[in-house]
PATOR-869177 format. One line per field, with one value per residue: residue in one letter; x, y, z of N, C-alpha, C, O in turn; residue number from 1. Coordinates in steps of 0.05 Angstrom, whole numbers, m for minus. Layout:
% residues N
res (A_...)
n.c1 (X_...)
n.c2 (Y_...)
n.c3 (Z_...)
ca.c1 (X_...)
ca.c2 (Y_...)
ca.c3 (Z_...)
c.c1 (X_...)
c.c2 (Y_...)
c.c3 (Z_...)
o.c1 (X_...)
o.c2 (Y_...)
o.c3 (Z_...)
n (NUM_...)
//
This chain:
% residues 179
res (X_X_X_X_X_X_X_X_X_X_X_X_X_X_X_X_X_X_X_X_X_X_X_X_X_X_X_X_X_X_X_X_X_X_X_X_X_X_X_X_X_X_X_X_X_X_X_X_X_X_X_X_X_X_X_X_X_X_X_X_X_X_X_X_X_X_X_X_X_X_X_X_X_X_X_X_X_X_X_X_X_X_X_X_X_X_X_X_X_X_X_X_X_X_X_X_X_X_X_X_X_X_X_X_X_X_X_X_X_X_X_X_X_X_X_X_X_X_X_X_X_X_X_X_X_X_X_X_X_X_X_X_X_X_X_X_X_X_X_X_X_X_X_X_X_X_X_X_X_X_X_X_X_X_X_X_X_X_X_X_X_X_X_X_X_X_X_X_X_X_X_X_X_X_X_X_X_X_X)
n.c1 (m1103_m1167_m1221_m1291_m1337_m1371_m1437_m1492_m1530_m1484_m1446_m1395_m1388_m1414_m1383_m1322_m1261_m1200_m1140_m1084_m1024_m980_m937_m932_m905_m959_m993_m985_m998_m1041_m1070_m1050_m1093_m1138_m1145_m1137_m1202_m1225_m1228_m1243_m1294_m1319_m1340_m1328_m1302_m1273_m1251_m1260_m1218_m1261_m1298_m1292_m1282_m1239_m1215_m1185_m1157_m1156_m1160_m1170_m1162_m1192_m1194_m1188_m1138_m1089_m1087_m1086_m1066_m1095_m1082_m1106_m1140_m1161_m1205_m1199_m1208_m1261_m1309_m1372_m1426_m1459_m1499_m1499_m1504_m1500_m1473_m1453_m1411_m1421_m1477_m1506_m1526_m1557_m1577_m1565_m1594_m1545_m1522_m1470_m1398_m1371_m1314_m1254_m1204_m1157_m1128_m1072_m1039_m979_m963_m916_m907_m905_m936_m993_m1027_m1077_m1122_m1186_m1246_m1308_m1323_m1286_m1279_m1332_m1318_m1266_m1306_m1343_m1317_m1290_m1329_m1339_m1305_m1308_m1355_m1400_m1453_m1483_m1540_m1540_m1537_m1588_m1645_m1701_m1747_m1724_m1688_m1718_m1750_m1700_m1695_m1730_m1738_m1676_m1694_m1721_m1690_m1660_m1691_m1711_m1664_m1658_m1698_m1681_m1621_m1658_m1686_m1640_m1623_m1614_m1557_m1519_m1457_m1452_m1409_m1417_m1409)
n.c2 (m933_m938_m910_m877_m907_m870_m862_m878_m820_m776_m725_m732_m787_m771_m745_m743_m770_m747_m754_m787_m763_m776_m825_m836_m830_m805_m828_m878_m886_m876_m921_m966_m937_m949_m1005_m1025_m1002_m1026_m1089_m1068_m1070_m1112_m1146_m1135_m1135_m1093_m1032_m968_m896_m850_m871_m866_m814_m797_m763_m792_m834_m890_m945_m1009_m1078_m1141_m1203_m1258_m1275_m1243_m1180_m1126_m1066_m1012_m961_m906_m929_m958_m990_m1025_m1058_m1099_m1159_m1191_m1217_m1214_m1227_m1216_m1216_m1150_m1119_m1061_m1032_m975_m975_m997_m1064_m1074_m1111_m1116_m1145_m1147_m1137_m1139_m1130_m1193_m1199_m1166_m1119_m1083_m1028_m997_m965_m985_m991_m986_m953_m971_m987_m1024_m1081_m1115_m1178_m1196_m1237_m1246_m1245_m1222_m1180_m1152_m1132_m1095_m1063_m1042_m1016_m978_m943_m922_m882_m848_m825_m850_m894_m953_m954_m900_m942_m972_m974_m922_m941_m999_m966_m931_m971_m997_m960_m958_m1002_m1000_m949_m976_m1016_m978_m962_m1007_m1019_m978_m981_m1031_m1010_m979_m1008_m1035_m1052_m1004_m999_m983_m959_m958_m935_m963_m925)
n.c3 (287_291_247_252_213_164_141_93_73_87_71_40_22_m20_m48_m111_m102_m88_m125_m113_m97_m81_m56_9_77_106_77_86_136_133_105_144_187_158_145_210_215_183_201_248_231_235_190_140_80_49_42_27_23_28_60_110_113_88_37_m9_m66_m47_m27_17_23_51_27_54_39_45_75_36_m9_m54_m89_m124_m161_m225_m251_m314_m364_m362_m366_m381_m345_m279_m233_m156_m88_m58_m9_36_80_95_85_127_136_103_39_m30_m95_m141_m219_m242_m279_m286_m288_m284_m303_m259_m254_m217_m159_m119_m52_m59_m86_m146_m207_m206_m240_m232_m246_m237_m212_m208_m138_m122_m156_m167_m112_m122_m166_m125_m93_m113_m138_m92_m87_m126_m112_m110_m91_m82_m87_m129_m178_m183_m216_m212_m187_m164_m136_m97_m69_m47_m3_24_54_67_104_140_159_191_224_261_279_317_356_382_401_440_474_502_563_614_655_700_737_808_867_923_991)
ca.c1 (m1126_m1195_m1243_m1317_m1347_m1391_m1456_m1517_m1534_m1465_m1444_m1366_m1401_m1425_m1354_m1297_m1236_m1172_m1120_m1068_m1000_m945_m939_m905_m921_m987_m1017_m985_m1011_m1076_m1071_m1052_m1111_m1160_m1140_m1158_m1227_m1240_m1221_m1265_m1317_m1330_m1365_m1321_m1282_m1264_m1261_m1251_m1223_m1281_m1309_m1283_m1281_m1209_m1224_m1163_m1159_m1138_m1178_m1156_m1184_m1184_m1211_m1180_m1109_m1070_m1097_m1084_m1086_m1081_m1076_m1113_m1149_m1187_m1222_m1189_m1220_m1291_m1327_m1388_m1434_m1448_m1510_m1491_m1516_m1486_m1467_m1434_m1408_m1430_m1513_m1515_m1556_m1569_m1562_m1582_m1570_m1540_m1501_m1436_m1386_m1354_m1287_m1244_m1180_m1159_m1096_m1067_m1010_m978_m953_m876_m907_m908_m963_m992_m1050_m1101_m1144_m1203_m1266_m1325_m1323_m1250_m1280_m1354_m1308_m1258_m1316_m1361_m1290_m1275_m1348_m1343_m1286_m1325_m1371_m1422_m1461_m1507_m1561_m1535_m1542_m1607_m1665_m1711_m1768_m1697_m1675_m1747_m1758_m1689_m1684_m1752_m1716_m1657_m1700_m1742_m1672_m1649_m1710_m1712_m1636_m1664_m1706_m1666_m1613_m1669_m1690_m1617_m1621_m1594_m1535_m1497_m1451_m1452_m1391_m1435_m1394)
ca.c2 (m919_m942_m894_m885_m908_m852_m881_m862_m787_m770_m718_m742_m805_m772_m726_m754_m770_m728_m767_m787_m749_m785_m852_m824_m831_m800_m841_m911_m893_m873_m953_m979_m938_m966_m1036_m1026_m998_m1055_m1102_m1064_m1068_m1140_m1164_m1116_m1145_m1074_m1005_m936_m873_m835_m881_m860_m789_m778_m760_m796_m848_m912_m972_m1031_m1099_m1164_m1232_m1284_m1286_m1228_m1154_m1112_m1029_m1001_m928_m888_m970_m955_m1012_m1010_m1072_m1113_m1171_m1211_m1208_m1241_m1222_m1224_m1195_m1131_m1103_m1033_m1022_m949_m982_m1027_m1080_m1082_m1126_m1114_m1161_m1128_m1143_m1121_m1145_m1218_m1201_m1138_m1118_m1056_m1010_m971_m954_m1010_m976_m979_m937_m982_m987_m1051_m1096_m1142_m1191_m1200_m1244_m1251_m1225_m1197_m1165_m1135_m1112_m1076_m1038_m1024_m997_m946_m932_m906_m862_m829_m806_m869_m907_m969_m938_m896_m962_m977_m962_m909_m962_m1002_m943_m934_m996_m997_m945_m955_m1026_m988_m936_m997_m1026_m969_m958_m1030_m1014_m949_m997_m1045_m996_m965_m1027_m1037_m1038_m984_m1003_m956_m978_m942_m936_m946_m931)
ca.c3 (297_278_256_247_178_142_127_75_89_98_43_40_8_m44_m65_m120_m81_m102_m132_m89_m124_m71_m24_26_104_111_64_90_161_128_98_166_204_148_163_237_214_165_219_283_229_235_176_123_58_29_57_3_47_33_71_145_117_76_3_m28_m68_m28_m26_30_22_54_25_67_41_63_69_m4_m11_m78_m90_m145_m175_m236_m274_m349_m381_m358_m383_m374_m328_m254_m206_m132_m69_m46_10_38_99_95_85_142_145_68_17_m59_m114_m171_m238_m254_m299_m276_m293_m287_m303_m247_m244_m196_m157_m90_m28_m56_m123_m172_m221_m214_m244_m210_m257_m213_m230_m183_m117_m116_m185_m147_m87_m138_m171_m111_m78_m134_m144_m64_m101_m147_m106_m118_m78_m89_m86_m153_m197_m182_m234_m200_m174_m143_m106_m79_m61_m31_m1_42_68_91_128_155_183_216_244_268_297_334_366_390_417_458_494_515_591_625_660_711_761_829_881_947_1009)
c.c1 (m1150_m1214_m1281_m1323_m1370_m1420_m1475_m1526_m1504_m1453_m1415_m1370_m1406_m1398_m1341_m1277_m1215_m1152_m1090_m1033_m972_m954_m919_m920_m943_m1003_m1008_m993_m1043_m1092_m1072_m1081_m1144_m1160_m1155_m1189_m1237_m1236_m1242_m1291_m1333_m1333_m1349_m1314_m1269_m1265_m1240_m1241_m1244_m1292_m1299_m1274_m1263_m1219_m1199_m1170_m1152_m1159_m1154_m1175_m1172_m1192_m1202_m1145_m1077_m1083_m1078_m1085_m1076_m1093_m1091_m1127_m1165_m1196_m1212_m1195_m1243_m1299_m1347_m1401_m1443_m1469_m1506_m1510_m1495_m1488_m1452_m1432_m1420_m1465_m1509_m1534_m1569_m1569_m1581_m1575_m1577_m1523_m1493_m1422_m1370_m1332_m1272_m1223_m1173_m1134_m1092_m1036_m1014_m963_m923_m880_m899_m925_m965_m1024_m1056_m1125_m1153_m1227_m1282_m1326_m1304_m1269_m1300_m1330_m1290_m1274_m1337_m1338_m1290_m1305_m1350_m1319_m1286_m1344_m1399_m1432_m1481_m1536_m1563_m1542_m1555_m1625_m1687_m1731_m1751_m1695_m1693_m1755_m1732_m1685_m1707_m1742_m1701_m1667_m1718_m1717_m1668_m1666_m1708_m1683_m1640_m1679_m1691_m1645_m1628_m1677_m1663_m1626_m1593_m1573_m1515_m1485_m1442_m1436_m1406_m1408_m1399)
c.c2 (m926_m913_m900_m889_m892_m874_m856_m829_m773_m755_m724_m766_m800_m751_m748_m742_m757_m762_m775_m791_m762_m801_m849_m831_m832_m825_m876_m910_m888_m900_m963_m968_m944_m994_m1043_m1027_m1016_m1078_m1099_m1067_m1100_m1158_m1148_m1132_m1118_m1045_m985_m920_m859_m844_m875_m824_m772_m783_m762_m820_m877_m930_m996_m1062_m1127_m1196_m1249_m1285_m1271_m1198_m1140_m1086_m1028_m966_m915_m914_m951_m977_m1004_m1032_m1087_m1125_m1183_m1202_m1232_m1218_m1234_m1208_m1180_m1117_m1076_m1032_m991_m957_m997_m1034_m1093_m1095_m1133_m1133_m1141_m1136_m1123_m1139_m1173_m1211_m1163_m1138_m1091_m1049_m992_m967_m979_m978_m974_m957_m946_m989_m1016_m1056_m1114_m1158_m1203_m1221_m1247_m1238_m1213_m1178_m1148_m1120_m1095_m1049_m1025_m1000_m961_m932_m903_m872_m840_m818_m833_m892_m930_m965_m919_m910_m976_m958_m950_m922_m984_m989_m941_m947_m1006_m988_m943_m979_m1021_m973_m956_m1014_m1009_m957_m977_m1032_m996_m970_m1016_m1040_m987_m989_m1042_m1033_m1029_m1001_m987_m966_m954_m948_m940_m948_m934)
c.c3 (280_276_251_217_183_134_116_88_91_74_30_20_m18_m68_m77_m104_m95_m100_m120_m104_m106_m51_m11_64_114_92_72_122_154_126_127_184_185_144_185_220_204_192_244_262_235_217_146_93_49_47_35_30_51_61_104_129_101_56_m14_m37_m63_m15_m8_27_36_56_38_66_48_57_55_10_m40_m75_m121_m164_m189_m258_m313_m376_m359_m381_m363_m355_m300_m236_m181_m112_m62_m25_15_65_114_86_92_144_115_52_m8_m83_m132_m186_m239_m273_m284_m279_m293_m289_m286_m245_m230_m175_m123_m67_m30_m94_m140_m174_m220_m230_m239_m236_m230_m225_m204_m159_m110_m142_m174_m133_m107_m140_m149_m95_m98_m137_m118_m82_m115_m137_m108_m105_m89_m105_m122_m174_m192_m208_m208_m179_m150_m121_m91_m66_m34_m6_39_55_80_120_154_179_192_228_276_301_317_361_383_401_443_486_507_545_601_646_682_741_788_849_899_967_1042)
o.c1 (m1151_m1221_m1293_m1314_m1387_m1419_m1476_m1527_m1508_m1447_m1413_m1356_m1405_m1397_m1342_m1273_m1217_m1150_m1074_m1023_m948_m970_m896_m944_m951_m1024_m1021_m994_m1063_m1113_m1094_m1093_m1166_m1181_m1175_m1199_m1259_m1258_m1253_m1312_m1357_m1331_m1364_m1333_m1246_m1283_m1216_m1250_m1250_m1294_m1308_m1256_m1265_m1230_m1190_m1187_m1139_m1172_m1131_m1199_m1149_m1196_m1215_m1130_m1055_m1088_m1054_m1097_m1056_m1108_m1079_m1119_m1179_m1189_m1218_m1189_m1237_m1299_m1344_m1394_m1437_m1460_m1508_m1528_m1473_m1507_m1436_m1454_m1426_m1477_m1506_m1555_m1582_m1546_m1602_m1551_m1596_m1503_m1500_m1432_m1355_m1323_m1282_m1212_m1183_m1118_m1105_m1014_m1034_m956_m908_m866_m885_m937_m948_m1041_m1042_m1144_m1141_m1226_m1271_m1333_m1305_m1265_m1291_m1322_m1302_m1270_m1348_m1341_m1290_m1304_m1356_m1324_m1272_m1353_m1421_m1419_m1496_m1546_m1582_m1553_m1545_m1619_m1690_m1732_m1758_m1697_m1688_m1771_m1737_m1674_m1703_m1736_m1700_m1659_m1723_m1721_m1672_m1658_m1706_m1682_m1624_m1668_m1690_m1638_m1616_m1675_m1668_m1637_m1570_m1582_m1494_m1497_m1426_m1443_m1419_m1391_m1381)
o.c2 (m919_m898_m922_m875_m898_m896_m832_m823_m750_m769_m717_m765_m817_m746_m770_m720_m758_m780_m757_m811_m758_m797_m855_m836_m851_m837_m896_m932_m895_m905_m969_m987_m943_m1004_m1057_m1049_m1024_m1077_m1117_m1067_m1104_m1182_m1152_m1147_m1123_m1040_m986_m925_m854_m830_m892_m813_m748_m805_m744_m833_m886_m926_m1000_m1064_m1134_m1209_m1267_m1293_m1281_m1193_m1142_m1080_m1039_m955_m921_m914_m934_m975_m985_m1028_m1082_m1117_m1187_m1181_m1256_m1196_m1259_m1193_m1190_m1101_m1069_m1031_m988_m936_m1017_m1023_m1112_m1090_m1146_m1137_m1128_m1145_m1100_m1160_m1165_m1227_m1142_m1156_m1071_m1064_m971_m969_m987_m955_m964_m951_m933_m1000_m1032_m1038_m1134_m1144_m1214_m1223_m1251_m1215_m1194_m1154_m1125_m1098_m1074_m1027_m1004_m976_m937_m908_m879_m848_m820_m800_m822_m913_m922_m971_m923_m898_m999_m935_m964_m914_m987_m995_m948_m938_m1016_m1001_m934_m971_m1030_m976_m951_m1021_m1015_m940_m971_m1039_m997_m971_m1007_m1058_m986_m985_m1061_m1012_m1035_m1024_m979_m976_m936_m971_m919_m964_m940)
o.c3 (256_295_248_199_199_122_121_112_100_55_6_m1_m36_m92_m66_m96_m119_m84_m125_m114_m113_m33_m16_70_128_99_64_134_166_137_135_194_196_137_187_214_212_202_255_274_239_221_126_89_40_63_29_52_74_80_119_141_97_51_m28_m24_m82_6_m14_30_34_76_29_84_53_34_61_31_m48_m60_m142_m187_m179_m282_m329_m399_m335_m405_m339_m344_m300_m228_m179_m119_m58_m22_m3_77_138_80_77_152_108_43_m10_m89_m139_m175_m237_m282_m266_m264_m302_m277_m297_m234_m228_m186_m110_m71_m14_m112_m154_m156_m227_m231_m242_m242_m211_m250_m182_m161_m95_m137_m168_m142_m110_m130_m153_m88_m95_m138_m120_m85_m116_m149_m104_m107_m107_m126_m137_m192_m192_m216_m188_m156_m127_m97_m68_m49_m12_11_62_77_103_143_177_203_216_243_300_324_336_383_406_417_465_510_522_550_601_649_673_760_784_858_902_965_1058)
n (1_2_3_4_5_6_7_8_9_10_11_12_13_14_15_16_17_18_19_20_21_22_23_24_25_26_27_28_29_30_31_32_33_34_35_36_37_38_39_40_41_42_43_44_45_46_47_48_49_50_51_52_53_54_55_56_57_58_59_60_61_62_63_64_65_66_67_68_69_70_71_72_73_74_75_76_77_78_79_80_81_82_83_84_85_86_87_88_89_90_91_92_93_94_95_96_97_98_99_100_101_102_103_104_105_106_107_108_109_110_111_112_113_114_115_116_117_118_119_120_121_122_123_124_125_126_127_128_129_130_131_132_133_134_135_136_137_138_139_140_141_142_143_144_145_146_147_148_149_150_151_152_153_154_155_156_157_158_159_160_161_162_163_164_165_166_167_168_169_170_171_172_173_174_175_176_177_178_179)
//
């Protein structure tokens, strides 16, 4: 089951996710219906639960070579650094560059509950910490310097203005039985 992704405004976005204390059923159909959603999103690499609404910790991701979930991931070593452009599924349309650390080391729990660890570097390493950041309660937007966020922030509202627009001139459409 696909659901809707949470976007900016959305106060679920901005809560820390509860810790997720057993991999049991619920939480491997939670994995499977955030799959779908990363999947209906189109354009995804990564999707947090917050992100469609459940406040656990359970990150799904999928760069090309087989779709990942880890469970409770928290970053426990970083180095170096590496500006990219960023994206969020939850601020469509966006894209900020921002440094982070090039390299990460992240732990967390697999879908058979064992602790594992991921060395990441580059864009597996970004998607890591923008994932867990969703986790914490933390959005893009957060790690921006104040003039950033401002600047951002008036760009986002400018796309989904832009999108309001472009919905509206949709032609109508309606199909009529005649008999």
């Amino acid at each position: 089951m696909s659901y809707k992704i949470r976007t900016f405004g959305d106060p679920v976005l901005k809560t820390q996710a509860a810790l997720v204390t057993d991999v049991d059923g619920k939480i491997i159909r939670l994995v499977d219906d955030m799959f779908d959603t990363l999947i209906d999103s189109g354009n995804g690499l990564a999707l947090a639960a917050p992100q469609i609404g459940v406040q656990k910790q359970v990150v799904v991701w999928d760069l090309g070579d087989e779709p990942l979930a880890i469970i409770n991931p928290e970053v426990v070593e970083s180095d170096g650094e590496w500006v990219y452009d960023e994206g969020c599924l939850s601020i469509p349309g966006l894209y900020v560059e921002m440094l982070r650390p090039k390299t990460v080391l992240v732990r967390g729990i697999d879908l058979d509950g064992n602790v594992i660890e991921i060395e990441a570097d580059e864009l597996e390493a970004r998607m890591f910490q923008h994932e867990i950041d969703h986790l914490q309660g933390v959005l893009m937007f957060d790690r921006m310097t104040h003039d950033q966020r401002k600047e951002a922030l008036r760009e986002y509202r400018r796309i989904e203005d832009e999108a309001a627009v472009q919905v509206a001139r949709q032609p109508i459409r309606r199909r009529l039985r005649l008999s």
